[in-house]
Wavefront OBJ file of the C-alpha trace (Angstrom):
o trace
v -208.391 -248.341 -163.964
v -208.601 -247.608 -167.661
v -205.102 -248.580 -169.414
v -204.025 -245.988 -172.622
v -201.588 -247.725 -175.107
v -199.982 -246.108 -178.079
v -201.037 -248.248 -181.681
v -200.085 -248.364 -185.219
v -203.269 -248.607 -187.291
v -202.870 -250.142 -190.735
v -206.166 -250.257 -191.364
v -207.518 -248.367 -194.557
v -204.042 -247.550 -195.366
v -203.293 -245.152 -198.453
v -200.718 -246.058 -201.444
v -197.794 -244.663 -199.307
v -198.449 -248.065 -197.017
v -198.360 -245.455 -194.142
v -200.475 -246.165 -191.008
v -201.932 -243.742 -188.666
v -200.681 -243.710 -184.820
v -203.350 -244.015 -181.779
v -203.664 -243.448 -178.553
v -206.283 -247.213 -177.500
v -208.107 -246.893 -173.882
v -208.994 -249.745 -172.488
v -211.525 -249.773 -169.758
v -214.429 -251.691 -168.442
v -213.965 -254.816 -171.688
v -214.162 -251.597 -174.124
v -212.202 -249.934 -176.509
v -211.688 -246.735 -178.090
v -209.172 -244.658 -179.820
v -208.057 -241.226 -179.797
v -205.627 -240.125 -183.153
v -202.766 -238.201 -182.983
v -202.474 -237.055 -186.448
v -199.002 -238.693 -186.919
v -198.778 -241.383 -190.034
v -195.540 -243.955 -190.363
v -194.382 -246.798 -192.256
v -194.686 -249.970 -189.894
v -190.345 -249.843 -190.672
v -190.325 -246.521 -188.445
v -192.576 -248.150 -185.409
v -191.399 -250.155 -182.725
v -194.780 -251.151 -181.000
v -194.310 -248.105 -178.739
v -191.848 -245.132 -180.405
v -191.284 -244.154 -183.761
v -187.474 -245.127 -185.023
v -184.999 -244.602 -187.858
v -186.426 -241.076 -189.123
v -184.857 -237.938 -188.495
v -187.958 -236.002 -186.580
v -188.415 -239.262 -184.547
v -187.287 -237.542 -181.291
v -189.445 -234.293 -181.589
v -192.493 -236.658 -182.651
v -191.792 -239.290 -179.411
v -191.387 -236.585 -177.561
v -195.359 -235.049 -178.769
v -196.684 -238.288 -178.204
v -195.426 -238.963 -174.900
v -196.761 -235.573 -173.688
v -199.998 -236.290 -175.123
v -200.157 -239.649 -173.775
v -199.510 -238.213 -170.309
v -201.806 -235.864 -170.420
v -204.455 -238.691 -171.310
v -203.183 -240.795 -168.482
v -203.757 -237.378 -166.065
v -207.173 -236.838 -167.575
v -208.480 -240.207 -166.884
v -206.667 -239.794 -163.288
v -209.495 -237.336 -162.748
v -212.337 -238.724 -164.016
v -211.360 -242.414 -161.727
v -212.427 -240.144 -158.887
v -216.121 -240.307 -160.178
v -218.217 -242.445 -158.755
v -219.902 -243.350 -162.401
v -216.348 -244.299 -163.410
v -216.419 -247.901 -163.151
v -219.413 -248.166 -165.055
v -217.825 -245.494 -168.051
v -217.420 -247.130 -171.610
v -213.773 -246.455 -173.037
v -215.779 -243.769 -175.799
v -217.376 -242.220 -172.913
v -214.111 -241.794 -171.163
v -212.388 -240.889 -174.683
v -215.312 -238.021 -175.253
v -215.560 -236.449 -172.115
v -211.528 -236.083 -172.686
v -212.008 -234.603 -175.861
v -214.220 -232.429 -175.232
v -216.284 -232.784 -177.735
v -219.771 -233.403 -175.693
v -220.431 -232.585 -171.263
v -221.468 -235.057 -169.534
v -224.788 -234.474 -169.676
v -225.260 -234.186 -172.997
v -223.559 -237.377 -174.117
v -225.029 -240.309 -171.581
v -228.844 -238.458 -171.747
v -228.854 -239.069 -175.491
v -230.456 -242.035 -176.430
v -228.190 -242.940 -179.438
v -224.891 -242.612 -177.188
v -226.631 -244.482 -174.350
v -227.378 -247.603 -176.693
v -223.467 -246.897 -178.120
v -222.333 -247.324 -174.588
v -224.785 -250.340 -173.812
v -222.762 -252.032 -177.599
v -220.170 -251.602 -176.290
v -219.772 -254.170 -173.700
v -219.830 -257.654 -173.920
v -222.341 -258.550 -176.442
v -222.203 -260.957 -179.483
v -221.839 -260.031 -182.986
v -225.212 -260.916 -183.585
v -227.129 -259.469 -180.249
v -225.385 -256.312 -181.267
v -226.745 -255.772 -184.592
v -230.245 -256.189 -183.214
v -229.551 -253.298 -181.057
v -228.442 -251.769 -183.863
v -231.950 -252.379 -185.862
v -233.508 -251.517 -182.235
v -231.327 -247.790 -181.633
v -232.920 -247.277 -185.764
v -236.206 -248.005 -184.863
v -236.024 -245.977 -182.002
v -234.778 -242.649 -184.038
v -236.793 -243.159 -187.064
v -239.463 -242.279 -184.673
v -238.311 -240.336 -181.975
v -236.047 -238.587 -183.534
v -232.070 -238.432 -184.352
v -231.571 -235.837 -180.852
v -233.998 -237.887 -178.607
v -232.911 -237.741 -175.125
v -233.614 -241.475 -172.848
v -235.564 -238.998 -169.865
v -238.205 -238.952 -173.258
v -238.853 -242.171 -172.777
v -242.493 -242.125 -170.340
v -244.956 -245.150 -170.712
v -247.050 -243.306 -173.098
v -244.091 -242.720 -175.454
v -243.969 -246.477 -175.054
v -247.573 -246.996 -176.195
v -247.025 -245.392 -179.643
v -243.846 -246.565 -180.495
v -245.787 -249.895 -180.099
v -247.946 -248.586 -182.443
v -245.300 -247.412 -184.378
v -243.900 -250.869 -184.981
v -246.710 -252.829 -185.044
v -247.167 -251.049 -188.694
v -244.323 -253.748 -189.733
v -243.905 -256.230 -186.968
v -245.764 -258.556 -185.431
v -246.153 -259.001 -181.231
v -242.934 -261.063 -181.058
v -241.204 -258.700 -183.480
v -242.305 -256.027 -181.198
v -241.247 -257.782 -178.355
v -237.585 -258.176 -179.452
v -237.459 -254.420 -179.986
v -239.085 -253.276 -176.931
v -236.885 -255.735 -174.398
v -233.518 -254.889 -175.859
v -234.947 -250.863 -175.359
v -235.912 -252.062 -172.002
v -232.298 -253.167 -171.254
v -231.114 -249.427 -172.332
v -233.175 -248.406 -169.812
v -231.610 -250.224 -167.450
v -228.574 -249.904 -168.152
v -229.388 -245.559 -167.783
v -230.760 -246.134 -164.121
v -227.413 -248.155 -163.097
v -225.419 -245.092 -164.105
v -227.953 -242.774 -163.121
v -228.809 -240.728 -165.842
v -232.689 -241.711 -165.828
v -234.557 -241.029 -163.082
v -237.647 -242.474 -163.543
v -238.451 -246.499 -164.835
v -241.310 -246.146 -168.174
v -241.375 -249.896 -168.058
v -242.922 -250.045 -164.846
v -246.478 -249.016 -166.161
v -245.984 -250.930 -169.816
v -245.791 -254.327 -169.994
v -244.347 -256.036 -173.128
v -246.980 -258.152 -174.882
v -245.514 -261.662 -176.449
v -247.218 -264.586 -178.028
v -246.230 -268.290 -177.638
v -243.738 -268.959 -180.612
v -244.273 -271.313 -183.324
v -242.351 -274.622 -182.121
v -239.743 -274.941 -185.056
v -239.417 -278.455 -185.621
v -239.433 -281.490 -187.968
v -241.416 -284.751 -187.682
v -239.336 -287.530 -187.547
v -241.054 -288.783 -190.930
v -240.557 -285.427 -192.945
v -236.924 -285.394 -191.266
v -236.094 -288.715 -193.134
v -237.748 -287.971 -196.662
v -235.642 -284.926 -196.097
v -232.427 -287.270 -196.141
v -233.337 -289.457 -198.887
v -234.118 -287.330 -201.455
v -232.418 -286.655 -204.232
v -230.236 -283.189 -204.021
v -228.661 -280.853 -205.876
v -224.444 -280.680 -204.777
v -224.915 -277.132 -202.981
v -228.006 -278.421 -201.584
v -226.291 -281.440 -200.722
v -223.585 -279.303 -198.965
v -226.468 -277.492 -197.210
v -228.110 -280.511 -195.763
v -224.457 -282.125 -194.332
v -224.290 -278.786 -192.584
v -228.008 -279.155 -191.522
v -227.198 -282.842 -190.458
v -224.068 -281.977 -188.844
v -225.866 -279.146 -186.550
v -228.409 -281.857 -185.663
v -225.772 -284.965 -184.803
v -224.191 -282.504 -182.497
v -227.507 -281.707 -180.301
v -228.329 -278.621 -182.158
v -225.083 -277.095 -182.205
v -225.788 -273.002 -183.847
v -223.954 -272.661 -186.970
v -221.923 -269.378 -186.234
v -220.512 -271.808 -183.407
v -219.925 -274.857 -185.854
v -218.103 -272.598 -188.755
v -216.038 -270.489 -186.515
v -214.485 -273.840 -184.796
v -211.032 -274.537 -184.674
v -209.027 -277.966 -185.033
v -208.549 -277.521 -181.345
v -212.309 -277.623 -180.481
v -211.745 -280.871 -180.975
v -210.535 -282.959 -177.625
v -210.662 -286.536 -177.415
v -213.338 -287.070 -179.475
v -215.849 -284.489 -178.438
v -216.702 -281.453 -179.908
v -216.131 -278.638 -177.186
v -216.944 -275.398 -178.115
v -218.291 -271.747 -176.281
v -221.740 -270.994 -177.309
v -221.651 -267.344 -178.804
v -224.972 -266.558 -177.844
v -225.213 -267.192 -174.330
v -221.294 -267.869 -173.158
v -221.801 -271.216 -172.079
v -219.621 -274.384 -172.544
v -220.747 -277.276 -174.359
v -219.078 -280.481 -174.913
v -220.864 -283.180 -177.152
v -219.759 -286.653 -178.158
v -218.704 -286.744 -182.079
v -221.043 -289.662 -183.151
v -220.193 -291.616 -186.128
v -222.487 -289.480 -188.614
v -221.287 -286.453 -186.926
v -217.539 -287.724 -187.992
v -218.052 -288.658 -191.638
v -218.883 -285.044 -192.075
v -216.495 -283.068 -190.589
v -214.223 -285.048 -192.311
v -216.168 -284.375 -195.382
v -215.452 -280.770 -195.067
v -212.394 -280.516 -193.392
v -211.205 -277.466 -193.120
v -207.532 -275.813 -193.423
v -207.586 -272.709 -191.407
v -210.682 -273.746 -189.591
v -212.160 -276.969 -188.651
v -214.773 -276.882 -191.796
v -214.215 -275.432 -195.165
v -216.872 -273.051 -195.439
v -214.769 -270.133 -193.457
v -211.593 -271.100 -195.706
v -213.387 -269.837 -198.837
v -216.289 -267.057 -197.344
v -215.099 -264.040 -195.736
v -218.321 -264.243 -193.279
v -220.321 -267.163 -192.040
v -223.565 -264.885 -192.930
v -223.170 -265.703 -196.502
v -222.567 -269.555 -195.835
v -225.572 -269.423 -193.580
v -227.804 -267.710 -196.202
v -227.043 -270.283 -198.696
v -227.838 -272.922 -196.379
v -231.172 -271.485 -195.670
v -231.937 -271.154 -198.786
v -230.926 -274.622 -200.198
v -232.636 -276.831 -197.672
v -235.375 -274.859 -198.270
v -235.541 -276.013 -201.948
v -235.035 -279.527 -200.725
v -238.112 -281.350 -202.429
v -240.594 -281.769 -205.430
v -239.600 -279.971 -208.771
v -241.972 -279.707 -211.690
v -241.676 -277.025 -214.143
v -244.729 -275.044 -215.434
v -245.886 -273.242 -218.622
v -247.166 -269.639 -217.035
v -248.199 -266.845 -219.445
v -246.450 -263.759 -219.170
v -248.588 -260.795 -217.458
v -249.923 -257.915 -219.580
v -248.828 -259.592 -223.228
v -251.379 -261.867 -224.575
v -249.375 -262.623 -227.069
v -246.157 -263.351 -225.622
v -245.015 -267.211 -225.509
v -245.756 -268.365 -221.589
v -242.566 -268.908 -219.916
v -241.393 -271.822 -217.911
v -241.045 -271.388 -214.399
v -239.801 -273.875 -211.807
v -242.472 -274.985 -208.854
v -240.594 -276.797 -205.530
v -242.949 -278.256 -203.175
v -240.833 -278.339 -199.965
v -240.532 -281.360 -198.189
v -240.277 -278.449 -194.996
v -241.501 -275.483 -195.856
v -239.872 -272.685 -194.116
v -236.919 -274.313 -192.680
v -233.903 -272.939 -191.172
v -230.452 -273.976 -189.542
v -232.243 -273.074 -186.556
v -234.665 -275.774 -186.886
v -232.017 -278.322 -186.189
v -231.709 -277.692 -182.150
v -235.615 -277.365 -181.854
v -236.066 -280.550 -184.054
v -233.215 -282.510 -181.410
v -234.915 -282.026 -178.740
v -238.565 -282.761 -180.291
v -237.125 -286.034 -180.700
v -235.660 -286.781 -177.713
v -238.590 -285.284 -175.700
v -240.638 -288.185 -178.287
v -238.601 -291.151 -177.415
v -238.769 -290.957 -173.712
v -235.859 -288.678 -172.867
v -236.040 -286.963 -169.365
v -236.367 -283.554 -170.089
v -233.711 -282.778 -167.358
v -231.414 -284.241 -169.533
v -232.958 -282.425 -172.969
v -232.386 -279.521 -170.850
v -228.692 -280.106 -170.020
v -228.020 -281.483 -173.723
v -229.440 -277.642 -175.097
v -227.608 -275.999 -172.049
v -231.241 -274.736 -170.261
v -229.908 -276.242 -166.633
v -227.561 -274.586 -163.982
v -228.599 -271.033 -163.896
v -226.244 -270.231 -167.186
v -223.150 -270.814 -165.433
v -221.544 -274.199 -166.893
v -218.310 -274.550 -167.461
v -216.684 -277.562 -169.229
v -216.008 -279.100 -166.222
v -219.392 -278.755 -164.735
v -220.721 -279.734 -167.835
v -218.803 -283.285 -167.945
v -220.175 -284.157 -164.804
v -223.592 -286.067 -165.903
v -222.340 -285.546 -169.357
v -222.870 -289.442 -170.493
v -226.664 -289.026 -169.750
v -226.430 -286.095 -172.898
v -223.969 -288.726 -174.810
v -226.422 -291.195 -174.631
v -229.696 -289.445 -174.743
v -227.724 -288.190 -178.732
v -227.132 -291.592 -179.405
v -230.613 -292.722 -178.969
v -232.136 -289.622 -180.878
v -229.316 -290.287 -184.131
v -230.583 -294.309 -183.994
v -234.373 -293.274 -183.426
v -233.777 -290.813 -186.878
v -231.659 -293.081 -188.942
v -233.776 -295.844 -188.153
v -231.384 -298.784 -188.091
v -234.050 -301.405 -188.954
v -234.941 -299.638 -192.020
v -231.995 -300.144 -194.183
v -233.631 -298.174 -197.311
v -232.931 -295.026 -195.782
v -230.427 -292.844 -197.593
v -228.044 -291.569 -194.828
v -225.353 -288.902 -196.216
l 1 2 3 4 5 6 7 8 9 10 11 12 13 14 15 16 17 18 19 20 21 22 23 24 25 26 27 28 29 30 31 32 33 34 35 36 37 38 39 40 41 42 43 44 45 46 47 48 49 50 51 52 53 54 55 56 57 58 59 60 61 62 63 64 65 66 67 68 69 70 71 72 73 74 75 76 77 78 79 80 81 82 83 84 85 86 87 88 89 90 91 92 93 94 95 96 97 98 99 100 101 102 103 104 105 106 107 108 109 110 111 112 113 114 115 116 117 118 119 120 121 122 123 124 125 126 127 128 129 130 131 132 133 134 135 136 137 138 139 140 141 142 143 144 145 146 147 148 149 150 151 152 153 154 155 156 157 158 159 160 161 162 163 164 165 166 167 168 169 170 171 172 173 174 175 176 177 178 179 180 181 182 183 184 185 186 187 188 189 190 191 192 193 194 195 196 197 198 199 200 201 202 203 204 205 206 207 208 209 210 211 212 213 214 215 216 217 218 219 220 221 222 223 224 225 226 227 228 229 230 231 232 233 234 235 236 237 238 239 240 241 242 243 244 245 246 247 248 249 250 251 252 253 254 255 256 257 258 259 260 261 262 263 264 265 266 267 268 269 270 271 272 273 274 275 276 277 278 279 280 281 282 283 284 285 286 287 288 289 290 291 292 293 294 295 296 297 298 299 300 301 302 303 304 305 306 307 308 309 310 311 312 313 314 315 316 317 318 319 320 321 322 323 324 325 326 327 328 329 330 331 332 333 334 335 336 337 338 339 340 341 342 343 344 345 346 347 348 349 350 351 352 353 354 355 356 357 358 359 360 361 362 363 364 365 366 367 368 369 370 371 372 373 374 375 376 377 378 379 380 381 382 383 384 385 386 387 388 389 390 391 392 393 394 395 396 397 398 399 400 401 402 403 404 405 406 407 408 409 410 411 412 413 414 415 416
């Protein structure tokens, strides 16, 4: 049953440091918010009635009727059978009137709204975001989901493959696919366009560093943010690949008895991984105040850290500088430009899970225990506990890969 809540909502707050009162619904792990026009200082609010002004009765009074007759609305609509499987805005829009039924889950944009909604990550939504933009740019900002027929499906293809490539394409077309779905289950498409188009997908690039290029890569002489950006780099690798989102988001408490145990955004899933030596003399190089790791004390999102990351270890190699004349002025003195010969060209953070288990596949790991180290095993449904079960096979399996990296019989190595 949907739950309705009255709020005080400081956000966006004008110069009278007034907030404006809402009425939350919560249903199905969504939220929305209906506004009842009534602004207070947070001195006048209680967390459920206004207080200490003169009009507070007459305005408790208005919001308990309206709150009731929210409460009685979404009485009526539990009687649905498509109820259970309403988003809080659907159940907030059909109350306010301000679309039918019909109307609202048939149109594609609201249907991929609804589909947001639920439990997604931050960064699986904003691909559906992209996707929902594709999707209008060329169908069109009204386009209804019972549009959608397998030739429709051909030339968006078309459509996309004008800036994408097959995977691109791919990523696009699957999350549409899930829409889809998602309309059948609450029956507001009748017929299935994916059953007569199959998505096309190449075999990805494998991202990963040789063991040889993944050494020069540590010994050579760095810049400081590009020294910051290869600790981070490190740090993903020396705990088996760990997704940087997870590692600057972390806590003090994600740390238990030595082990790093954290959710994995992306899919949900538990990890727990050893803190090896290396791993340690970072994290305490970067200790954090608020968080375990400084980056999140001093950036106000763990994009921007992440872009300057990818963009340091990137420049992580050869520099020579270069007369070039200047285009279109023959007489103008050349300039001098800087040339970096990467020791990896195109790396990213996301290099350092692929590159882990590269190694450990190299060195004679059993790739049941690769797969249990990157979290491939038990049908997506470890838990911590679970997890510890075999979980010295993954402590030692990161052990050997760290030794097999560093090298420990080549004492020349620079190791940060």
């Amino acid at each position: 049953m949907a739950i309705t809540n009255l709020y005080l909502d400081m956000r966006g707050r004008a110069n009278d440091g007034k907030g404006s009162i809402l009425i939350t619904i919560y249903h199905n792990r969504t939220t929305s918010t209906i506004p009842m026009k009534i602004r207070v200082s947070p001195e006048n609010w209680d967390g459920n009635h206004i207080v200490r002004m003169r009009e507070a009765d007459i305005l408790n009074a208005h919001l308990a009727e309206k709150k009731a007759s929210i409460d009685m609305a979404i009485a009526g609509l539990s009687l649905r059978d498509d109820f259970e499987s309403m988003t809080a805005t659907h159940i907030k829009n059909l109350i306010t009137d301000k679309r039918s039924v019909d109307s609202s889950r048939s149109m594609v944009k609201s249907l991929f709204e609804e589909y947001m909604a639920s439990d997604l990550s931050d960064g699986t939504r904003e691909i559906y975001k992209s996707t929902l933009g594709k999707v209008l740019s060329f169908g069109g900002q009204s386009m209804r989901i019972g549009q959608i027929d397998a030739n429709w499906l051909i030339r968006f293809d078309r459509y996309l493959a004008k800036t994408q490539g097959v995977n691109g394409r791919a990523i696009y077309l699957r999350h549409l696919r899930a829409v889809c779905n998602y309309a059948r289950k609450i029956k507001v498409m009748s017929t299935y366009p994916f059953d007569d188009f199959k998505i096309r997908q190449e075999q990805t690039r494998h991202r990963n560093i040789s063991v040889d290029d993944l050494r020069r890569f540590l010994g050579y002489k760095v810049t400081s943010e590009q020294e910051m950006a290869r600790d981070f780099f490190m740090l993903m690798f020396y705990l088996v690949g760990c997704n940087i989102v997870d590692l600057l988001t972390a806590k003090r408490t994600n740390i238990v008895n030595g082990r790093f145990e954290y959710i994995r955004r992306k899919t949900h899933k538990a990890y727990s991984i050893k803190i090896e030596p290396e791993a340690e003399r970072l994290i305490d190089k970067y200790q954090g105040v608020d968080w375990l790791l400084s980056p999140m004390d001093h950036y106000a999102r763990y994009k921007s850290f992440a872009r300057m990351v990818n963009k340091n270890i990137k420049e992580i190699g050869d520099v020579s500088w270069e007369m070039v004349p200047v285009e279109d002025d023959l007489f103008a003195m050349p300039k001098l430009e800087k040339r970096i010969i990467p020791v990896i060209p195109e790396v990213t953070t996301y290099y350092a899970r692929h590159t882990w288990s590269t190694l450990a596949y190299d060195i004679g790991i059993p790739i049941d225990v690769v797969s249990q180290a990157l979290g491939h095993s038990d049908g997506n449904r470890t838990t911590l506990i679970y997890v510890k079960r075999d979980q010295k096979k993954v402590d030692d399996a990161n052990r050997q890969v760290i030794d097999y990296l560093l090298g420990l019989d080549k004492p020349a190595l620079i190791v940060p």
